[in-house]
N, CA, C and O atoms as a MOPAC input file, in Angstrom:
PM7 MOZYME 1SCF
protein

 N     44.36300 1    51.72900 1   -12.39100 1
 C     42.93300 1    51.77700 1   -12.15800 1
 C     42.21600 1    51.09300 1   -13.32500 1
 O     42.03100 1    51.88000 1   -14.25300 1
 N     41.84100 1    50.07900 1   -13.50700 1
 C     40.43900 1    49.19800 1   -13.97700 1
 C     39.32700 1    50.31000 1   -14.48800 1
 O     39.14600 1    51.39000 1   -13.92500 1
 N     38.81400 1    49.97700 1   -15.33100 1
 C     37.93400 1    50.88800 1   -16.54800 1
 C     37.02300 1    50.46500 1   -16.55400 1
 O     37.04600 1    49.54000 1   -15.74200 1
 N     35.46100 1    50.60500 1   -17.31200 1
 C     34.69300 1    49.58500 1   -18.14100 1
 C     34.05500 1    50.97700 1   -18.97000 1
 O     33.79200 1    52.09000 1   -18.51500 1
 N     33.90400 1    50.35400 1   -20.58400 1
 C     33.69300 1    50.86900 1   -21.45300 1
 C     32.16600 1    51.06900 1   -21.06600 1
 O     31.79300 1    50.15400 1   -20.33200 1
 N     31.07400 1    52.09200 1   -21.37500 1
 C     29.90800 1    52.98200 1   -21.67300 1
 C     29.66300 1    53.61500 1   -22.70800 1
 O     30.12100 1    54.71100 1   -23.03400 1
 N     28.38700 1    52.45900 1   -23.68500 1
 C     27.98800 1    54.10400 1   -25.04000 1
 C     26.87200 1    54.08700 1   -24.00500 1
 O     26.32400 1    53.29300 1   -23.23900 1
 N     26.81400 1    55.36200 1   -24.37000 1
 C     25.59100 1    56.50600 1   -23.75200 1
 C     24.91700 1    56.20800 1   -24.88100 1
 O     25.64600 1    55.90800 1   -25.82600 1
 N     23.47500 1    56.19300 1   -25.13300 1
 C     22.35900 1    56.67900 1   -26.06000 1
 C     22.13200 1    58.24100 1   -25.58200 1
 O     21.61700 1    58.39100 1   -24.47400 1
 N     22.45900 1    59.34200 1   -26.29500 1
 C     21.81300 1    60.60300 1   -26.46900 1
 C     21.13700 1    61.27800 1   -27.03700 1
 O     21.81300 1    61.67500 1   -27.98700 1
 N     20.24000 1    61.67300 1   -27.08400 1
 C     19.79400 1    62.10900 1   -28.29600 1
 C     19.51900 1    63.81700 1   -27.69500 1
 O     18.89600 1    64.32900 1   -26.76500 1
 N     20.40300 1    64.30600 1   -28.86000 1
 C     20.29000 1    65.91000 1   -29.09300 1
 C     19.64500 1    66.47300 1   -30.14100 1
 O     19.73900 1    65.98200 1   -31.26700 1
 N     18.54900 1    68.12100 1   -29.75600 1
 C     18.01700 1    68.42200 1   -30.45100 1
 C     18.07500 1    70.00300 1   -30.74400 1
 O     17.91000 1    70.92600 1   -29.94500 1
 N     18.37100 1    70.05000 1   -32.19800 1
 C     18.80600 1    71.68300 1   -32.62900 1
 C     17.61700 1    72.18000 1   -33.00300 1
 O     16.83200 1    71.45400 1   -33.61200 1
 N     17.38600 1    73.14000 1   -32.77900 1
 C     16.45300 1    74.39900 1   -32.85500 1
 C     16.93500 1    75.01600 1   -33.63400 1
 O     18.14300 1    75.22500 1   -33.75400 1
 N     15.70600 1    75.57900 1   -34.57600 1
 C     16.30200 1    76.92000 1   -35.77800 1
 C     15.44900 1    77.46900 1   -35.51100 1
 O     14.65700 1    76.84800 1   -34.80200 1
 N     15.05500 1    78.97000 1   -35.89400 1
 C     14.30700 1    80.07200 1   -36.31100 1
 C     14.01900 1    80.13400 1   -37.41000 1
 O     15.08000 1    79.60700 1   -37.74500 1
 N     13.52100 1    80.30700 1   -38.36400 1
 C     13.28100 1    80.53200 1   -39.63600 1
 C     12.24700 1    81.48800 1   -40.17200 1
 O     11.14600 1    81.39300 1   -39.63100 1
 N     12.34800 1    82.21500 1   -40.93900 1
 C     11.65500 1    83.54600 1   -41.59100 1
 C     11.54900 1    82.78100 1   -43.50000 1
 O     12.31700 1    82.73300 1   -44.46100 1
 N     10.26100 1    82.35600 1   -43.22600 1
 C     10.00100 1    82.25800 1   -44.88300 1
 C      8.79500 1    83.09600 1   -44.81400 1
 O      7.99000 1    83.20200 1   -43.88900 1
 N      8.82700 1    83.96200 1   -46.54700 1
 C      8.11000 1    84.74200 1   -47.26400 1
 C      7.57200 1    83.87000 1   -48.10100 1
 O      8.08800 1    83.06800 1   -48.87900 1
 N      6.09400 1    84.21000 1   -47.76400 1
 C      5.10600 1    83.51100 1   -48.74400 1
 C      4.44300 1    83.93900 1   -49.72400 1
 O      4.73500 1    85.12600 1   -49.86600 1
 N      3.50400 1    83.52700 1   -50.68900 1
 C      2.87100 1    84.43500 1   -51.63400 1
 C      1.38500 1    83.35700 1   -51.11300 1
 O      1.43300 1    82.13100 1   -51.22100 1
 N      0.21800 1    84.06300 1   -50.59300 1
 C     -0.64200 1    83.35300 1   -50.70500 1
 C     -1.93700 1    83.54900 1   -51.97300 1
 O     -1.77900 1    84.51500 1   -52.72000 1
 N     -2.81500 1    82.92300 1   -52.13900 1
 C     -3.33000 1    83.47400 1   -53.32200 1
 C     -4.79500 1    84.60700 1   -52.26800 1
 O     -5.10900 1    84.41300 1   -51.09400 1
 N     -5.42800 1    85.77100 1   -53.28200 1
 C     -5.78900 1    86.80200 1   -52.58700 1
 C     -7.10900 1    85.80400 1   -52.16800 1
 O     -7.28100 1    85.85300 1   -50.95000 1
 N     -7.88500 1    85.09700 1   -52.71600 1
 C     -8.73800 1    84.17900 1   -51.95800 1
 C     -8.81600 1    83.81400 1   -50.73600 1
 O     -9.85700 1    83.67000 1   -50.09600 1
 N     -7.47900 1    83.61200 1   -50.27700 1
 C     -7.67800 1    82.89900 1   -48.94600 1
 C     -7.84400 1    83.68600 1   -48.17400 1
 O     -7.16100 1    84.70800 1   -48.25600 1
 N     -8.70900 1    83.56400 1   -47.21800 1
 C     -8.92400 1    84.16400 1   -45.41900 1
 C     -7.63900 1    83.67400 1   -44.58300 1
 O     -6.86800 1    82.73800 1   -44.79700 1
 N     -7.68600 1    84.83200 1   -43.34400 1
 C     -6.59600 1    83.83400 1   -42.30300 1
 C     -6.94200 1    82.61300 1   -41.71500 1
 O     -6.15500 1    81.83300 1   -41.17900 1
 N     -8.50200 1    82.44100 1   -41.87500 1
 C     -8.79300 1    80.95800 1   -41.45100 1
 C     -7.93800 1    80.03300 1   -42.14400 1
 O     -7.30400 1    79.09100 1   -41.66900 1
 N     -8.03000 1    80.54600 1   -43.67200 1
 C     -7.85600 1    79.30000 1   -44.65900 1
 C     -6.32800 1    79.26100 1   -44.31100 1
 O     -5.87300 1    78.18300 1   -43.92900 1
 N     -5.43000 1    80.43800 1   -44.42100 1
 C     -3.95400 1    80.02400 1   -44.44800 1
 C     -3.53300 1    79.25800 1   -42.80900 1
 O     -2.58400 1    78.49200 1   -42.64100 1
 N     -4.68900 1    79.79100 1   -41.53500 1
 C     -3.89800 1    79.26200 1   -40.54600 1
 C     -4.29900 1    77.41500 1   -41.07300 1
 O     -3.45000 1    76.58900 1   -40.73800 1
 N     -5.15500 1    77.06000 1   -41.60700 1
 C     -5.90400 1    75.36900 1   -41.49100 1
 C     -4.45400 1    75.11700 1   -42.59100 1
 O     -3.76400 1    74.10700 1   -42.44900 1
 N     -4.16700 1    76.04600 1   -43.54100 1
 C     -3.17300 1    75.46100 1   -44.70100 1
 C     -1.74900 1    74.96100 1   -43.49600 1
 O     -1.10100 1    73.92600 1   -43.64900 1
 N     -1.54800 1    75.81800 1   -42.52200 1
 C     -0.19200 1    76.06300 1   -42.18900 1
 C     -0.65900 1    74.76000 1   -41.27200 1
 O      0.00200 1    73.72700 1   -41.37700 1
 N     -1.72100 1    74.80200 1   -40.43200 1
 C     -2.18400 1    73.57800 1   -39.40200 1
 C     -1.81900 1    72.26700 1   -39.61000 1
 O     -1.24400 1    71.56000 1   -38.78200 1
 N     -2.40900 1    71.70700 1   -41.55400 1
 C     -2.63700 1    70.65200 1   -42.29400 1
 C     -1.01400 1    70.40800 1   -42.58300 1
 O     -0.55700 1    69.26700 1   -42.50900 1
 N     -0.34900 1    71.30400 1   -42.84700 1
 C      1.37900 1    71.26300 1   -43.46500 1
 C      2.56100 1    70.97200 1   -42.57800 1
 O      3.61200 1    70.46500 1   -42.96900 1
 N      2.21600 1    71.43500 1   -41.03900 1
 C      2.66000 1    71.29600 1   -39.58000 1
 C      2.36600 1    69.78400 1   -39.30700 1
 O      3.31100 1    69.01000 1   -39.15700 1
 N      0.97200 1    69.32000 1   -39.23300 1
 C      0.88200 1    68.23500 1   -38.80600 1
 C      1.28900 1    66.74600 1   -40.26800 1
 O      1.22700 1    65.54000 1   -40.02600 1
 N      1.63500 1    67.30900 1   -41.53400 1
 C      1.38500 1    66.16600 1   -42.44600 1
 C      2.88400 1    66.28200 1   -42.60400 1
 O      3.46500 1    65.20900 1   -42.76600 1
 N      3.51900 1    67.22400 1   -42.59000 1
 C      4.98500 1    67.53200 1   -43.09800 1
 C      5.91700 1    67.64500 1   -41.97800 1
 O      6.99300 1    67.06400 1   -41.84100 1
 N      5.43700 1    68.34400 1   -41.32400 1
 C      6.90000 1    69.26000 1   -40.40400 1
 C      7.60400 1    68.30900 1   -39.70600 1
 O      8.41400 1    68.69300 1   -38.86200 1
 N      7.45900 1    67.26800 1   -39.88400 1
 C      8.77700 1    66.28900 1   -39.34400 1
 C      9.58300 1    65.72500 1   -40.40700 1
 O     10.11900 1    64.61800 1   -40.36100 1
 N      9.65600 1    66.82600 1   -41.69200 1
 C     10.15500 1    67.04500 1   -43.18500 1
 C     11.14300 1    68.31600 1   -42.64700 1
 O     11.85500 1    68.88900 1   -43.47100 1
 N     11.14700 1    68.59100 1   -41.69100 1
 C     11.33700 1    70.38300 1   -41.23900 1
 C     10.76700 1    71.24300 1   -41.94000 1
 O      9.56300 1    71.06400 1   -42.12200 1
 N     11.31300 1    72.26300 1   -42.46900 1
 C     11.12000 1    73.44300 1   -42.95400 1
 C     10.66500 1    73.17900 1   -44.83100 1
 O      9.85900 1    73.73400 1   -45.57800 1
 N     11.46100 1    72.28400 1   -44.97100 1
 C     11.46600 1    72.29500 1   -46.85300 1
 C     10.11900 1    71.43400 1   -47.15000 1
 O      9.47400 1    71.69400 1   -48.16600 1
 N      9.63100 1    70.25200 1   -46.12700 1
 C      8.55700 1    69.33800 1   -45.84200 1
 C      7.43700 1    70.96600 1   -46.08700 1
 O      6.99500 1    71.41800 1   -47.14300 1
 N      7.28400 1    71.45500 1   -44.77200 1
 C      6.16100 1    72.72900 1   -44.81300 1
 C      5.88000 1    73.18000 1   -46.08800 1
 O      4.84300 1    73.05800 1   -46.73900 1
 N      7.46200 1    73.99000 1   -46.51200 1
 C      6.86600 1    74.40300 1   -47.85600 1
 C      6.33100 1    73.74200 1   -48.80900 1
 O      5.36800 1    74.08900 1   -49.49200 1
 N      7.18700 1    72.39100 1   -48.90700 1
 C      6.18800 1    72.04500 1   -50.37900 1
 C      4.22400 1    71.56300 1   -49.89600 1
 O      3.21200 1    71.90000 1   -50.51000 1
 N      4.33400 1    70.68500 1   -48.58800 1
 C      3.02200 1    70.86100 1   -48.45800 1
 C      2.26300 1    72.34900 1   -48.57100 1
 O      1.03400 1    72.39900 1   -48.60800 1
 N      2.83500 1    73.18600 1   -48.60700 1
 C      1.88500 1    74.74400 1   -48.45500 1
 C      1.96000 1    74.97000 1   -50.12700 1
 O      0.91600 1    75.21500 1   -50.73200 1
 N      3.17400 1    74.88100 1   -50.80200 1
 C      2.55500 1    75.17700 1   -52.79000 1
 C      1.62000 1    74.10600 1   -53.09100 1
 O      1.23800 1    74.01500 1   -54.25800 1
 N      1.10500 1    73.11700 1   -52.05400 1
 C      0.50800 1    72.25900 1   -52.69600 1
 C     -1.19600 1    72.61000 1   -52.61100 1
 O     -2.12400 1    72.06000 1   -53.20300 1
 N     -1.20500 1    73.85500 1   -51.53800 1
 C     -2.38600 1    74.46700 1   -51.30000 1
 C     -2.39100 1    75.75400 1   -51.90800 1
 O     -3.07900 1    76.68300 1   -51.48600 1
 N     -1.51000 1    75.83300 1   -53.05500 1
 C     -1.81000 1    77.46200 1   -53.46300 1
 C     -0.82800 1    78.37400 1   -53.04700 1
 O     -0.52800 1    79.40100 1   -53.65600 1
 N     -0.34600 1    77.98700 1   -52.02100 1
 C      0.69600 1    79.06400 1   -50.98400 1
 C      2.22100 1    79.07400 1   -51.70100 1
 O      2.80700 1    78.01000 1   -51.90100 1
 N      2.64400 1    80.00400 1   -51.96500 1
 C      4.12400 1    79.63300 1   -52.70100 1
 C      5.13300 1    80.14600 1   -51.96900 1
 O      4.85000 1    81.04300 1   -51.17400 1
 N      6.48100 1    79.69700 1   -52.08000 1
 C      7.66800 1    80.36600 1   -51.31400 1
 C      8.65600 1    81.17800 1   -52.88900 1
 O      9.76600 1    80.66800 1   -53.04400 1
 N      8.37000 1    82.05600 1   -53.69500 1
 C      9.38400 1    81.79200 1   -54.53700 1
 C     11.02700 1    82.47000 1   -54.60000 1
 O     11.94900 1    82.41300 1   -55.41400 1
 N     10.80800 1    83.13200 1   -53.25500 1
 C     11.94300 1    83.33300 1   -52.83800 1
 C     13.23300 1    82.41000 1   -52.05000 1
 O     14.33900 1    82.57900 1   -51.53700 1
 N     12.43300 1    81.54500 1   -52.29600 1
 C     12.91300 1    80.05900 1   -51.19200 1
 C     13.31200 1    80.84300 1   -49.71500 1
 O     12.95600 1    81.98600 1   -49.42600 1
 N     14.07200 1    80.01300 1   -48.93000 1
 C     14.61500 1    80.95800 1   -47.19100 1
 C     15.80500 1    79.90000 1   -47.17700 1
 O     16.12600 1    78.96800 1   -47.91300 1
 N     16.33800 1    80.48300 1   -45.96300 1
 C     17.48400 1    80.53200 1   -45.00200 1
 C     17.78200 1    78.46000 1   -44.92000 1
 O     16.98400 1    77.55900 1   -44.66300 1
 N     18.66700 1    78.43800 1   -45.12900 1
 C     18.95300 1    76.88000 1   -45.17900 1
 C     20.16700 1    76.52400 1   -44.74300 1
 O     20.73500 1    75.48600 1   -45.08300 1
 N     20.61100 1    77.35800 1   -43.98100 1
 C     21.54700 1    77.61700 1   -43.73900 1
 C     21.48800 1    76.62300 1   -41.86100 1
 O     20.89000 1    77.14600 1   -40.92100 1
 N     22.12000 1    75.41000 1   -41.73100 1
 C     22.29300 1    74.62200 1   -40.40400 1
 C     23.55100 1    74.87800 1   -39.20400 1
 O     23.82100 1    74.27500 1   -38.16600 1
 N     24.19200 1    76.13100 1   -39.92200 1
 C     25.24600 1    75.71000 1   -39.30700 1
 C     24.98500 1    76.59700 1   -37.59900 1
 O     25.70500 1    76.35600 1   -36.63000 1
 N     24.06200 1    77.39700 1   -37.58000 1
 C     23.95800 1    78.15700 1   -35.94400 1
 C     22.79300 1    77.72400 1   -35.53500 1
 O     21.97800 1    78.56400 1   -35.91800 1
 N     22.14700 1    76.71500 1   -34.85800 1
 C     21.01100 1    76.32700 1   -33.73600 1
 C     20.90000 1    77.67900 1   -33.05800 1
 O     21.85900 1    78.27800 1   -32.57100 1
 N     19.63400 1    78.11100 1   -33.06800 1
 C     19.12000 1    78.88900 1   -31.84400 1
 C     19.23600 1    78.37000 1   -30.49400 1
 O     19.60800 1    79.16800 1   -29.63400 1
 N     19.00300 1    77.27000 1   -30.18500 1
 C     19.24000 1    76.36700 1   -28.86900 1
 C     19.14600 1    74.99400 1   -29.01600 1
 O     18.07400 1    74.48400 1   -29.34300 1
 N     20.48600 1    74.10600 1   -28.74500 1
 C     20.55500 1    72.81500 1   -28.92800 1
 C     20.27800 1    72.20000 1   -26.91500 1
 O     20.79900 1    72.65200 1   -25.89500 1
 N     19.42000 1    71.23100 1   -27.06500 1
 C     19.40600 1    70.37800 1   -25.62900 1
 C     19.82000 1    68.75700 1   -25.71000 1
 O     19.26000 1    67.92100 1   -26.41900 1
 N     20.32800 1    68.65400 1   -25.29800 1
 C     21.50800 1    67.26300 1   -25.14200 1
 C     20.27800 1    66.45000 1   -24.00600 1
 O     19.74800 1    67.11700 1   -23.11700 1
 N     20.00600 1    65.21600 1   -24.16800 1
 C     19.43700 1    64.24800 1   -23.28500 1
 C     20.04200 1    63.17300 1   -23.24400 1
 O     20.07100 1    62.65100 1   -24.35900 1
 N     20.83000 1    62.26600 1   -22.03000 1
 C     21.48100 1    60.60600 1   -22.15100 1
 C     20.22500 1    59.82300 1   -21.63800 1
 O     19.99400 1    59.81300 1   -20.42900 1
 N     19.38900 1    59.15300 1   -22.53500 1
 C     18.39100 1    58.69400 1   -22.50500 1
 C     18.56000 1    56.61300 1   -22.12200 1
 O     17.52700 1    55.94600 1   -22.07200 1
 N     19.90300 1    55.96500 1   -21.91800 1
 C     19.88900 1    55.39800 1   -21.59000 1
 C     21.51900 1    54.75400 1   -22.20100 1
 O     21.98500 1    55.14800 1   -23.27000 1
 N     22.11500 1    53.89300 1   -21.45700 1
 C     23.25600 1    53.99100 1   -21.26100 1
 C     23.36700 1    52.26000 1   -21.52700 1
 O     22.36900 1    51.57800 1   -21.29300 1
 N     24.83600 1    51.50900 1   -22.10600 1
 C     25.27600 1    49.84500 1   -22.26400 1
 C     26.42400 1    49.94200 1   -21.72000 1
 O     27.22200 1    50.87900 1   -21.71900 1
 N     26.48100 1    48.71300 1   -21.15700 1
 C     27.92900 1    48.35300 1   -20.23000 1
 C     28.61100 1    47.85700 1   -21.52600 1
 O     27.77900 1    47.90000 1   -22.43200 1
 N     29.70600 1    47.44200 1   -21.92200 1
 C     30.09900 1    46.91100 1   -22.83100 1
 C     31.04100 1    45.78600 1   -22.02300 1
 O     30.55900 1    44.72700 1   -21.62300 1
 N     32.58900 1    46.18600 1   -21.81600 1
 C     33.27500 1    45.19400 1   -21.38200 1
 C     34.60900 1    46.08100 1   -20.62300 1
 O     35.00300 1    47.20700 1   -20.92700 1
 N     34.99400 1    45.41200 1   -19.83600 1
 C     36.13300 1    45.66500 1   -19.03200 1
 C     37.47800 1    46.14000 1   -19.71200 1
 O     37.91800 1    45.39600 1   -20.58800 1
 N     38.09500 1    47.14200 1   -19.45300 1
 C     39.56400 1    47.25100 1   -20.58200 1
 C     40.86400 1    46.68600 1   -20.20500 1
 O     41.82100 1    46.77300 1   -20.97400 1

């Protein structure tokens, strides 16, 4: 039986949970920490998790317990074949 080689393009995406402890300073309102967390989500978080924090000590907000960094268990990974190459006959 005759073959032909296929890379798949996939792209898979892991999910974490994460629990970080913050220290905020007693000044801030929950307005101010949700706009801090808003501003750090949208300027960082495609930094993941370590991106957030340092944008948030950069508003006052500290982690000095650092968190969980730990990659090795996804809460839920989803697999997509987003487009596929013929290559050549074997």
């Amino acid at each position: 039986m005759q073959t032909v080689k296929v890379k798949l393009m996939i792209t898979e995406t892991l999910k974490y949970d994460r629990e970080v402890i913050v220290e905020v300073p007693a000044h801030m309102t929950e307005r101010d920490i949700e706009e801090a967390l808003n501003k750090a989500e949208r300027n960082y978080g495609f930094d993941g998790v370590d991106g957030i924090v340092h944008a948030l000590k950069r508003q006052g907000i500290t982690c000095p317990d650092g968190f969980d960094q730990d990659l090795s268990s996804p809460n839920s990974v989803e697999a997509e074949c987003y487009d596929y190459e013929v290559y050549d006959e074997i």
